[in-house]
C-alpha positions as CSV (number, residue, x, y, z in Angstrom):
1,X,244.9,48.7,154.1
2,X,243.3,46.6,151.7
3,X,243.9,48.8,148.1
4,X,241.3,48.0,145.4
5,X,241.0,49.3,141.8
6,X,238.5,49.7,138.9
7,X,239.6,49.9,135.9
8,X,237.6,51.9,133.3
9,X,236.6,48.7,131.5
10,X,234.7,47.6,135.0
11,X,232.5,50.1,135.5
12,X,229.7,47.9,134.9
13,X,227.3,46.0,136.7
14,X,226.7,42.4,135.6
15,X,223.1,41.0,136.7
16,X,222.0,37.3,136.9
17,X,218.4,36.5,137.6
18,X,217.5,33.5,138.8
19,X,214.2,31.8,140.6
20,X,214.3,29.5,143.9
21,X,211.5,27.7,145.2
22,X,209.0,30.0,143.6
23,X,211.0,33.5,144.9
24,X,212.7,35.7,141.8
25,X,216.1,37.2,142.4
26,X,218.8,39.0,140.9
27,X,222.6,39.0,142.0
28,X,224.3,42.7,140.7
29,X,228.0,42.2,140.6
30,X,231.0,44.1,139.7
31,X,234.8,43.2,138.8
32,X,238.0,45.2,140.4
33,X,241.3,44.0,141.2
34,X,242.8,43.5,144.4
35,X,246.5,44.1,145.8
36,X,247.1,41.2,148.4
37,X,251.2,41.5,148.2
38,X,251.5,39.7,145.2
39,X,253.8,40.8,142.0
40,X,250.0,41.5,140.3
41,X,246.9,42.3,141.6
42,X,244.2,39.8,141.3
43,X,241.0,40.3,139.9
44,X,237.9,39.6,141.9
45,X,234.0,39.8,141.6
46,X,232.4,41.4,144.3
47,X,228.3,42.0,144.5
48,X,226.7,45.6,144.9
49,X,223.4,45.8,146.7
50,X,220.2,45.9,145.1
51,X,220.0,49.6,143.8
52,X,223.8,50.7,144.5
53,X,225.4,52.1,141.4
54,X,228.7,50.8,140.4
55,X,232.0,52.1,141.5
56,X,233.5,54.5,139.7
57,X,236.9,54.1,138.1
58,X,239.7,54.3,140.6
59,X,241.9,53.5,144.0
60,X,239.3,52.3,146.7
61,X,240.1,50.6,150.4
62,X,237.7,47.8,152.0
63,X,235.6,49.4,154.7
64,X,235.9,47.5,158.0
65,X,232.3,46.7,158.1
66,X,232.6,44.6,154.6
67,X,234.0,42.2,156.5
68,X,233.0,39.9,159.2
69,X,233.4,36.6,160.9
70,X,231.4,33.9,160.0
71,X,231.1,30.6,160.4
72,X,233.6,28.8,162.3
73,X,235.2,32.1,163.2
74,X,236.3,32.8,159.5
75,X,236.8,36.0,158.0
76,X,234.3,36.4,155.3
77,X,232.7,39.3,152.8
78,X,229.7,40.7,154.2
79,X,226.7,41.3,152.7
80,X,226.9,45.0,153.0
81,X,230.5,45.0,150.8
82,X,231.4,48.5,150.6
83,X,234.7,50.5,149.6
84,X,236.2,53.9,150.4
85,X,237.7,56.0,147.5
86,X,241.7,56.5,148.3
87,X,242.9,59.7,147.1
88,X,246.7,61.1,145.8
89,X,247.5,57.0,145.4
90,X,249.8,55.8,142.7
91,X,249.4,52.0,141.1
C-alpha cells in the first residue's frame, strides 16, 4: 500500500492556464505527501481532473488504476489519478 496524506494546509487546488497552438487549457493540481519508506514523507504534486474537488484532509492509498505502464514499459501516473481514503491509520 502506497499511504498518502493531506495536510489541512493542502486542501487547495492550484490552477495554471495556459494556451497551445490556439487551444486554452487549465492544469488543476493539488499537493500531499507521500510515504515511500523513507525517515519523512515526501511532498508531491499530483493533478485532479477537470471538475474533481480537492481531497479532503487526511490518510489516502493510490488506487491501482492511477497507475499504469507507459512508455517503454515504465510505471507511470495515469491520467485518471485517484486515491482511496484509509480509515483508523495513525502517521
Amino acid at each position: 500500500m502506497i499511504k498518502i496524506e493531506i495536510k489541512p494546509s493542502q486542501v487547495t487546488v492550484d490552477e495554471r492556464p495556459g494556451e497551445k497552438d490556439g487551444r486554452k487549457w487549465v492544469t488543476r493540481e493539488q499537493s500531499g505527501y507521500i510515504y515511500l519508506g523513507g525517515d519523512y514523507p515526501e511532498l508531491f504534486v499530483f493533478r485532479l481532473a477537470e471538475g474533481q474537488p480537492p481531497y479532503e484532509a487526511g490518510f489516502y492509498e493510490l488506487v491501482e488504476s492511477s497507475i499504469e505502464v507507459g512508455q517503454y514499459k515504465r510505471l507511470v501516473f495515469s491520467r485518471s489519478f485517484a486515491l482511496r481514503p484509509i480509515q483508523n491509520i495513525k502517521a
